[in-house]
N, C-alpha and C positions, 0 to 999 in steps of 0.2 A: 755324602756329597751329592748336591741335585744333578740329577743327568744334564752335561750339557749341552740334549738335543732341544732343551729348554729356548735356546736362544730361536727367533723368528725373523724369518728372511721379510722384511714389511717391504721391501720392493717386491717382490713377488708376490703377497697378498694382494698387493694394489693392482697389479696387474689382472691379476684371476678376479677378482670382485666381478669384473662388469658381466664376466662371462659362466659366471658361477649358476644362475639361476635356470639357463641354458642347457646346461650340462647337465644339470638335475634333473631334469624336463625329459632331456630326449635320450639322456646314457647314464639314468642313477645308479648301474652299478662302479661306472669308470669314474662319478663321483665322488663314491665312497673310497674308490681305491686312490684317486688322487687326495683326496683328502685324510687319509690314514697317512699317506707317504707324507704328504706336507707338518703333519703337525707330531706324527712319531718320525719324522724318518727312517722306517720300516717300510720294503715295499710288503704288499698284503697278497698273502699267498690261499686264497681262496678254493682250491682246488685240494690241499692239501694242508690246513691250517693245522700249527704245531702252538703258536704263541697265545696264551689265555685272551689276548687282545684281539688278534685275528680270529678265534673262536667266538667272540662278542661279534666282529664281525659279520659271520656267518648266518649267525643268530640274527641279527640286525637286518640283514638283507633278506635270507630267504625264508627265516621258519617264524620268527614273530610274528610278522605283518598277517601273515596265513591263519594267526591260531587265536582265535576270538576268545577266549580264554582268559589270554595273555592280556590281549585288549580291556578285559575287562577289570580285571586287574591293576594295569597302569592307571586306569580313570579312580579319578577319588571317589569319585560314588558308588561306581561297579565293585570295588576293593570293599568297601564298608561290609555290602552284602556276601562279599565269599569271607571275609573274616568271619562273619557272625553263623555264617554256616556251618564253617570249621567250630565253632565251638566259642571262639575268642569274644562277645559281644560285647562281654565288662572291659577288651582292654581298647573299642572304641574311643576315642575323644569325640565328647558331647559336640552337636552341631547345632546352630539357630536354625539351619536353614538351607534349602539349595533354591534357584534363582535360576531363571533364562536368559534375564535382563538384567542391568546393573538397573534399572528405571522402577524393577520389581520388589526392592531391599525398602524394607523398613524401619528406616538407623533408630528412628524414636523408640522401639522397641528393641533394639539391642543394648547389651551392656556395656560400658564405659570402656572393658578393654576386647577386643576378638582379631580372630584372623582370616581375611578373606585371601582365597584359592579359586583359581582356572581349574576344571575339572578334568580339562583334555591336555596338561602340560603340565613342566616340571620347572619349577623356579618362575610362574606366573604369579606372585603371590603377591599380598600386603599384609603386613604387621601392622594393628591397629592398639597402640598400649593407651590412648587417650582419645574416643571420640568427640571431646570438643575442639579439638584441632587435627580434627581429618579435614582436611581439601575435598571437599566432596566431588569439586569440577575436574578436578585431575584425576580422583579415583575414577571415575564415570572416565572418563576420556581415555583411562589406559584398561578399564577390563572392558568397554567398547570395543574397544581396538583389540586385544587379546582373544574376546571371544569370536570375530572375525578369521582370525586366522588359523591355519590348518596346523597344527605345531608339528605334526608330525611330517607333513612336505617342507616346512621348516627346517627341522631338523635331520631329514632321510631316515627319521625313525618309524616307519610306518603301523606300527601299530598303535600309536596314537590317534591316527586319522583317523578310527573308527569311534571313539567317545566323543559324545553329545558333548558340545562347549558348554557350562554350567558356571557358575560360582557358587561354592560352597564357602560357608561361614562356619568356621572351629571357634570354641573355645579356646580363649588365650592362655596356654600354658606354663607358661613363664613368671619372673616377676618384673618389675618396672626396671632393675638396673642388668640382666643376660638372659639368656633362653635357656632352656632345658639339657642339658646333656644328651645327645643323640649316641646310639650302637649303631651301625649300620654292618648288618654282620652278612656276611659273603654266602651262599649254600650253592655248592655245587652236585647236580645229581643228589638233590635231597640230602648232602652231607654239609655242614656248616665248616668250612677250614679258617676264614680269618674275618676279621673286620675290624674298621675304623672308630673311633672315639672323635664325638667332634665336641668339642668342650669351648669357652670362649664366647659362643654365639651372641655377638651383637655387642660387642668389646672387642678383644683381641682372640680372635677365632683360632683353634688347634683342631690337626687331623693325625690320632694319635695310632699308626697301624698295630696288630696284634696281632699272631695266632690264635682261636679259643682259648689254648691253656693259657692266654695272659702273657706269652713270653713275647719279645719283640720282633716284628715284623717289617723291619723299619726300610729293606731293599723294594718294600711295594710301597712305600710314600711315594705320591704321583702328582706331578702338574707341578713340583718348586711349592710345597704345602709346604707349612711347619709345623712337625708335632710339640706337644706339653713339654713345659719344662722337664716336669715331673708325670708320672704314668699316671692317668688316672685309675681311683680305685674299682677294683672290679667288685660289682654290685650283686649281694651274697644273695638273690635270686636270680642269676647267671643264665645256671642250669636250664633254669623254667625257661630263661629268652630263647636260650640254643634249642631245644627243646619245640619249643614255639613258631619259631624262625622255618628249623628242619619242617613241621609239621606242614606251613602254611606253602611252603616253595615245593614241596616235594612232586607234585607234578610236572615239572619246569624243568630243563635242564641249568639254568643256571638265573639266578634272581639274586638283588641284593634286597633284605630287609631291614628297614628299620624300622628302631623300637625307641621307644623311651622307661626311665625306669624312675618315677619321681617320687616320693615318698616312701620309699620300697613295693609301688605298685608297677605294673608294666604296662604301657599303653603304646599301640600300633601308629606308626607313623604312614608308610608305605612302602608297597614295593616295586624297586628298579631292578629293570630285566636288561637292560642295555647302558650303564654308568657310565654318564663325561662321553655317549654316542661310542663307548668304547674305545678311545682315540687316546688313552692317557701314556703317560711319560714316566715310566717309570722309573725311580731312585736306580735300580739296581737290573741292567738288563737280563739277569739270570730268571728274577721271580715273575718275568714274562714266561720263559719256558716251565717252572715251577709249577706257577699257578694252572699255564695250557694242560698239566699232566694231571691237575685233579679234575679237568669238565670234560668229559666223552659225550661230543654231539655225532658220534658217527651213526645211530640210529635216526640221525634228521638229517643226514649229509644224501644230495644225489648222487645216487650209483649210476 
């Protein structure tokens, strides 16, 4: 049953808006705490954080922003280079191209289908499955506008603020009628404990929760998602993701990666250090404390 903190006070929204941007400006920490309380109804206990949420939290606020690393990482371009350091180069997705300008692209030489990406944000994106009916004026007019903005003063994610605004052009992975099947698997302190299956993409979308060993996980479905009918199948080079996933985060106290695994190959999507700004709603308020009990950030915590 979806948590019914789901439901949204919109008289109160309305009212905070005007004074939102404000707040952020002069007191982003009492930001993030009202706005954890408004959208979990959980107040945020920052001083002594127990709940996996309010550890994103923390992370969120005081130790990402700080750790250029981290930064580097969130950015799609910065990520390409520590992947291929690690080892991973072949599970890359091919690129045409990275850009300053949307003014800089040269559609004549791209292929028929690709995917343009914000380098410095998350969910900046376009799906291109036909470039003879790309809007070229609206594309320009919204990565214009996208690369202007800070997404990470946007969001109080500050480690975003630190990546060069870019567009990057992928290869489109997919076919013409869904996307890819994404893992986005969990690692905490370099240990891999769950992740989502998002199956669906670009029809009727599924966020399938799991354990690694495949068993259900279904008290951490968050945000009123819906999982698969049916579980999707677990993909018999697994191990290699988990494996992969652990190897790439292990620095980090806590990252989500994801991967793709399409033809039985496995290829790097990205990784988020801070999911949904950490603000999610959990199916089951237990696997808030659950999941707090597998991240130990007390080596980044002020004493």
């Amino acid at each position: 049953m979806p948590n019914p903190n789901l439901h949204e006070n919109k008289l109160k929204r309305a009212l905070a808006v005007p004074f939102r941007g404000i707040i952020k400006a002069l007191f982003p920490v009492a930001y993030v705490k009202l706005q954890y309380k408004y959208i979990t109804h959980h107040k945020l206990n920052l001083k002594n954080p127990v709940r996996y949420t309010e550890k994103l939290q923390y992370l969120r606020v005081y130790t990402y922003p700080k750790w250029d690393e981290v930064s580097r990482c969130a950015g799609r371009v910065g990520v390409r280079d520590y992947v291929a350091e690690k080892g991973y180069a072949d599970t890359l997705i091919p690129i045409y191209g990275v850009y300053d300008r949307f003014e800089d692209i040269d559609f004549s030489s791209l292929p028929s289908s690709f995917v343009m990406k914000c380098t410095h944000s998350s969910g900046w994106n376009m799906i291109v499955k036909d470039k003879s009916k790309l809007d070229l004026s609206t594309a320009k007019k919204k990565f214009s506008s996208w690369l202007k903005r800070d997404y990470g003063k946007f969001t109080m994610e500050r480690h975003y603020s630190k990546i060069k605004p870019q567009i990057i052009i992928e290869k489109f992975m997919g076919d013409m009628e869904t996307l890819p099947t994404e893992y986005k698997i969990h690692v905490y302190n370099g240990k891999a404990r769950n992740l989502y299956v998002v199956t669906g993409r670009g029809t009727d979308i599924r966020y399938t929760e799991l354990h690694t060993d495949w068993t259900p996980f279904d008290g951490s479905q968050f945000n009123g998602w819906k999982k698969a009918d049916v579980c999707p199948p677990r993909p018999k080079n697994f191990d290699e993701m988990i494996a992969m996933a652990e190897d790439l985060c292990k620095p980090f106290p806590f990252v989500r990666c994801d991967l793709y695994c399409i033809e039985g190959k496995i290829y790097f999507s990205e990784m988020t250090f801070t999911p949904a700004k950490g603000t999610l709603i959990l199916d089951d308020n237990e696997c808030d404390f659950e999941m707090g009990k597998w991240l130990d950030i007390s080596q980044y915590q002020k004493r």
